[in-house]
C-alpha positions in Angstrom: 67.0 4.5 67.5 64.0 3.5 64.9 65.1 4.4 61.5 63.2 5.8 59.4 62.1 3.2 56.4 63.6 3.5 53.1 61.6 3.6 50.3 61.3 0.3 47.9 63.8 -1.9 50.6 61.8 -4.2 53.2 64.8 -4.0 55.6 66.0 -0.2 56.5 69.4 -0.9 58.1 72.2 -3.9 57.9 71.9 -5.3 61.1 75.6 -7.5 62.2 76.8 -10.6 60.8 77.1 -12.9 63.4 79.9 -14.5 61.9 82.2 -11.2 61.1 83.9 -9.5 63.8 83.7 -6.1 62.0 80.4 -4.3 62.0 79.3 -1.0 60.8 77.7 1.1 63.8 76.1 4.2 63.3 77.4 7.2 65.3 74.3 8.1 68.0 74.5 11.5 67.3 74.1 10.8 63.4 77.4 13.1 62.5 79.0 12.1 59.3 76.8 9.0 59.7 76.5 7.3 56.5 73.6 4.6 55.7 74.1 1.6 53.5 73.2 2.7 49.9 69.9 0.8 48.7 70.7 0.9 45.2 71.3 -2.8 43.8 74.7 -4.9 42.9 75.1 -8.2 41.2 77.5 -10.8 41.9 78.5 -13.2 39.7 78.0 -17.3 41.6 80.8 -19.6 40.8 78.9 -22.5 42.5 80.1 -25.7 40.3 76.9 -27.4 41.0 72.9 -26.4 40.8 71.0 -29.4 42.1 70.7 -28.8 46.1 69.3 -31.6 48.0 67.1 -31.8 51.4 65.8 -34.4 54.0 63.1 -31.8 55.6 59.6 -33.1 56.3 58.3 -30.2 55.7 59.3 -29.6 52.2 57.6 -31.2 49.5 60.3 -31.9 47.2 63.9 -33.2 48.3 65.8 -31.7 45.2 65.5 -28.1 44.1 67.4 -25.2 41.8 68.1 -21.8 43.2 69.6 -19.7 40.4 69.9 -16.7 42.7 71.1 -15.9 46.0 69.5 -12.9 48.2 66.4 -11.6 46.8 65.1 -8.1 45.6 61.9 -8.7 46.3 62.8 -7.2 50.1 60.4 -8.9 51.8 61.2 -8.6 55.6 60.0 -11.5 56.7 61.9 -13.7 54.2 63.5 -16.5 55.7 66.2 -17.1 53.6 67.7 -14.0 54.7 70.4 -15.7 57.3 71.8 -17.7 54.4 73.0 -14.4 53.7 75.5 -14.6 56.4 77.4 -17.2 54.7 78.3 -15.1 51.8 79.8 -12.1 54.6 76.5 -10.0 54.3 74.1 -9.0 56.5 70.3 -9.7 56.5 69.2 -6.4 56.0 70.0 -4.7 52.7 72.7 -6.2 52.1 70.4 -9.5 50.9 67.9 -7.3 48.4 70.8 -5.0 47.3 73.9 -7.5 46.9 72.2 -10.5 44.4 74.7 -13.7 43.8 73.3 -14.8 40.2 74.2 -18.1 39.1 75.1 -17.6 35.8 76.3 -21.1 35.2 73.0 -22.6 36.2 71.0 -23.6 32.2 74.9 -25.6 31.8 75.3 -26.9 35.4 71.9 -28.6 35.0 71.8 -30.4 31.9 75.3 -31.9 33.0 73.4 -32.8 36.1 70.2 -34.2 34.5 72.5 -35.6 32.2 74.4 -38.1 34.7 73.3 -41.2 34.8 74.0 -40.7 38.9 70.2 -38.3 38.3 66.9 -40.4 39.3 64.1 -38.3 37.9 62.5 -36.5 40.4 60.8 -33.5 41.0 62.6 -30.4 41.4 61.7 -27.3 42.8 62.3 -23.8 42.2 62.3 -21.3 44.7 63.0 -23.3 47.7 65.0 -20.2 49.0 64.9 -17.1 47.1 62.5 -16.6 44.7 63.3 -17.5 40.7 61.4 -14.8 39.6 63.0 -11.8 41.2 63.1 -8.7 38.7 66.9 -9.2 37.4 65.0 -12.5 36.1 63.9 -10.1 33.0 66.7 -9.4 31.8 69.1 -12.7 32.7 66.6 -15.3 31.8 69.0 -17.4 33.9 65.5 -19.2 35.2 64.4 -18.8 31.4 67.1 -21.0 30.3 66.6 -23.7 33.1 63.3 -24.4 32.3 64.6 -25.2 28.7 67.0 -27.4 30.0 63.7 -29.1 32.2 61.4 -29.0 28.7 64.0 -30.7 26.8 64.8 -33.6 29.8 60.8 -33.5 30.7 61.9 -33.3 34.2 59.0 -31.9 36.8 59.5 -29.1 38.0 57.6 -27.1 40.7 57.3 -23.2 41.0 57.1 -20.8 43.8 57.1 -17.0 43.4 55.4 -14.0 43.6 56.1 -12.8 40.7 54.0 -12.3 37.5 56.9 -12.7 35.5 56.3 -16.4 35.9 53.5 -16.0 32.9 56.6 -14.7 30.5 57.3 -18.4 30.5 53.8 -20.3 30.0 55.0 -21.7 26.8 57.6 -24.1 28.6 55.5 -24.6 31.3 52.8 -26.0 29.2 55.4 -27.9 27.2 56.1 -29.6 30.6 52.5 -29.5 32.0 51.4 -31.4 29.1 53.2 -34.5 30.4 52.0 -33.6 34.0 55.8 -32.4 34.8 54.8 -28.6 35.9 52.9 -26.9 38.4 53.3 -23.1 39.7 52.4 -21.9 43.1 51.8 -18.3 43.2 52.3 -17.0 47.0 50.0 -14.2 48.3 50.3 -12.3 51.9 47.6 -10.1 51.5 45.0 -8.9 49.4 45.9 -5.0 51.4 47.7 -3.3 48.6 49.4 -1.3 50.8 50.3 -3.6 52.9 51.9 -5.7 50.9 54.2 -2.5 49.2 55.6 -2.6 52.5 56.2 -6.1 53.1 57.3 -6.7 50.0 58.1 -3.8 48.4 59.3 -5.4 45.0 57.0 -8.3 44.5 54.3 -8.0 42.1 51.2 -6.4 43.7 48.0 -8.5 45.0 46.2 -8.0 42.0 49.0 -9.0 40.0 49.2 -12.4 41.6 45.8 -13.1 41.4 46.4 -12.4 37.2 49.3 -14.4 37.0 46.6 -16.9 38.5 44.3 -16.6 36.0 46.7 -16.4 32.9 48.4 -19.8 34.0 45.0 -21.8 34.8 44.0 -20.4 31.3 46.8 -22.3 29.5 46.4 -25.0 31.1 49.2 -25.0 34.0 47.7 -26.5 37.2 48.3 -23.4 39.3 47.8 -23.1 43.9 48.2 -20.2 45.8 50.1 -20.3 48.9 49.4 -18.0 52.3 53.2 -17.3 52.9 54.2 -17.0 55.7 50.5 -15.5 57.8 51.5 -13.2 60.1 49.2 -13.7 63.6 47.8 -10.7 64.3 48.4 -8.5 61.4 47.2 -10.7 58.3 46.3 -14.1 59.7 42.4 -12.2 59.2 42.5 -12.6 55.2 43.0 -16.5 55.2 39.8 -16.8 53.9 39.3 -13.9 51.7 42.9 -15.0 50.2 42.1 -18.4 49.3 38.3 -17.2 47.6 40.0 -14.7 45.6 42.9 -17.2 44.3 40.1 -20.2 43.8 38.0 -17.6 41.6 41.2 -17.3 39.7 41.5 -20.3 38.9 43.7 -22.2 42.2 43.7 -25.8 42.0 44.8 -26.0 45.6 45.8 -23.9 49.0 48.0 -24.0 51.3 49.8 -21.7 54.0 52.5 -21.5 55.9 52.9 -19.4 59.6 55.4 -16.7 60.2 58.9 -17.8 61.0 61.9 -15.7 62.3 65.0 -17.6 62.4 68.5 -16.4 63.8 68.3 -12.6 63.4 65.1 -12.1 61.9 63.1 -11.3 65.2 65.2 -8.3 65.4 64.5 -6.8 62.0 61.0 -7.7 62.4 61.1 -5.9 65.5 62.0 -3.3 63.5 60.1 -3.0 60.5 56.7 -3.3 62.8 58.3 0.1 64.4 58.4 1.7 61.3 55.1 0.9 59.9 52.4 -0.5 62.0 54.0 0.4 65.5 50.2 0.4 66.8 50.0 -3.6 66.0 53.4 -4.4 67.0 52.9 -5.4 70.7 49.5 -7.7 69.6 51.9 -9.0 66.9 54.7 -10.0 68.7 52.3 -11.6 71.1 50.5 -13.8 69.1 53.7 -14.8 67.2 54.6 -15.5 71.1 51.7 -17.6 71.3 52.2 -19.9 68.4 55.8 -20.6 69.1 56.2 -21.9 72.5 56.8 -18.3 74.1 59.6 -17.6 71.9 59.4 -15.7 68.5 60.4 -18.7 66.3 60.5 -22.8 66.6 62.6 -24.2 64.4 61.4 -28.1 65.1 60.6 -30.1 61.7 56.5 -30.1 61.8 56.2 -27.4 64.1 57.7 -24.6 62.0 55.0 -24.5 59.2 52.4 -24.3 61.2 52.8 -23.5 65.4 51.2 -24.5 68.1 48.6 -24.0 70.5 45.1 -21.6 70.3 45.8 -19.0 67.8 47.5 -21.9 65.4 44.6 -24.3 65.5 41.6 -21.4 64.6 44.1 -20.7 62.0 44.3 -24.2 61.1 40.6 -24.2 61.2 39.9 -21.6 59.6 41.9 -22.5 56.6 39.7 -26.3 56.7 36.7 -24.4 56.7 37.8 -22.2 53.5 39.6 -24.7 51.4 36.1 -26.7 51.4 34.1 -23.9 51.2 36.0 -22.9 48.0 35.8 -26.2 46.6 39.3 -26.9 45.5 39.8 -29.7 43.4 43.3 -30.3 45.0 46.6 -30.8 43.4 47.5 -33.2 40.9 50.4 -35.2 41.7 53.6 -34.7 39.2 54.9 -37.4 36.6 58.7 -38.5 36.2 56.9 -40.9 33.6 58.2 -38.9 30.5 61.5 -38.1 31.7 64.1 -39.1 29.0 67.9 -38.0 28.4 67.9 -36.4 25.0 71.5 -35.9 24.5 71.8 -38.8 21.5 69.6 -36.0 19.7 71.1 -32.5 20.0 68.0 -31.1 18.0 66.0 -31.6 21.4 67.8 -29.8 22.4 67.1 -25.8 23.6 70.3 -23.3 23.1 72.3 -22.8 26.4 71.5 -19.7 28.2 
């Protein structure tokens, strides 16, 4: 049964946890049958630590902050959303309507930053869910970190897709003036439309592209990253994607192909039923065709980017546009200014 999508969620049901035993099924003949309410909770996150660590090749940072768990954003695709497991939710709505918000984080860090056990390194934010999801107005729980980062001069790299980002271009400069900040704004599609139902509570195209602008304009070195292209539905706007964000100002471009871990090819599935059910078997195919046969490849150096045909034109195609466009290319961050400003509490910002 295809259910009919709900308006401002990417996901439309919760599929099972594989870890719980109980599971809600719906009744086929829809009597007293009771759908997951889409409106929004918050959790508070008793983690005792912020700093996560990686070994990934295919990360470009091996530290990062995440001050929220599940995302609002919605986006289907996300692949963050089996983390969501862990916590006894499902992937579905449970991970855009049930938010884990670390509330601890501005503290957690500056104790962290603070230890003499820290080597100054970059750190990113956003390596799972995105720092900039809308309860970020009102928190300021990512706010409050980047004081902690402005006051330490510890680099810092952004990703979101979220204009909100620009609410905080005066800590950003702070830090990009000793090279210690860059922000990566991440665009699927210039298709308005599209990208409402993707990513149904993301800042729109247009608004992406502006954030663009507004941080190149005060001097924050600013990409735009193609996350994740989906073959056969958007992999088309590559080109168009990375001219638009290099006349706003991009520094550099990247992208990253479409990967469905664990139960994600299921709620893909899904979602293509409910909205572009006339692409879904040339999607699914081409997915196919860049991982092996299978809908996702989780091999380090594979993942990112697939393989075979359809991945190299991509791969091409991107080439062929990043030069066209004439990026300058990144700048590489500085740990240079770093410094432990504890001996000086007027350095100091007020804890969030």
């Amino acid at each position: 049964m295809t259910l009919e999508p709900i308006k401002g969620r990417g996901a439309a049901d919760n599929p099972p946890n594989r870890f719980e035993l109980i599971r809600y099924e719906p009744l086929e003949d829809g009597a007293c049958d009771e759908r997951p309410a889409p409106a929004t909770q918050f959790f508070r996150d008793a983690t005792a630590s912020i700093i996560a660590t990686n070994d990934s090749p295919d990360v470009p940072f091996s530290a990062s902050i995440n001050p929220y768990r599940g995302c609002e954003h919605g986006c289907v695709y996300c692949y963050a959303r089996p983390y969501h497991e862990y916590l006894g939710f499902s992937i579905g709505l449970d991970f855009e309507t049930k938010i884990m918000v670390k509330e601890d984080a501005p503290r957690l860090l500056r104790k962290e930053l603070n230890s003499k056990k820290w080597t100054p390194q970059i750190l990113g934010m956003s390596g799972v869910t995105d720092c900039y999801q809308p309860i970020e107005r009102r928190l300021e729980v990512t706010r409050h970190c980047l004081e902690v980062l402005a006051a330490f001069r510890n680099p810092v790299w952004i990703v979101t897709k979220n204009r909100l980002v620009t609410r905080d271009i005066d800590l950003l400069q702070a830090l990009a003036a000793h090279d210690a900040a860059a922000v990566v704004i991440a665009v699927t599609t210039l298709d308005a439309e599209l990208a409402r139902m993707m990513e149904p509570r993301a800042t729109t195209p247009a608004g992406r592209l502006q954030a663009i602008r507004d941080l190149t304009a005060a001097g924050i070195p600013t990409a735009v990253l193609m996350a994740p292209v989906i073959p056969g539905l958007t992999d088309h706007e590559l080109p168009a994607v990375l001219a638009a964000a290099r006349q706003a100002g991009a520094v550099h471009a990247n992208y990253t192909m479409l990967r469905l871990p664990y139960g994600l090819p299921t709620l893909f599935d899904n979602w293509l039923d409910q909205h572009v059910p006339e692409k879904k078997d040339k999607v699914l195919s081409r997915i196919r065709a860049v991982r092996g046969g299978d809908l996702n490849d989780p091999r380090f150096g594979a993942r990112m980017r697939g393989e075979g045909p359809i991945a190299d034109a991509v791969k091409q195609m991107y080439k062929v546009a990043y030069k066209k466009n004439g990026f300058p290319g990144k700048k590489p961050l500085s740990t240079k200014a770093f410094r432990r400003p504890n001996d000086t509490p007027a350095l100091l910002f007020a804890e969030g």
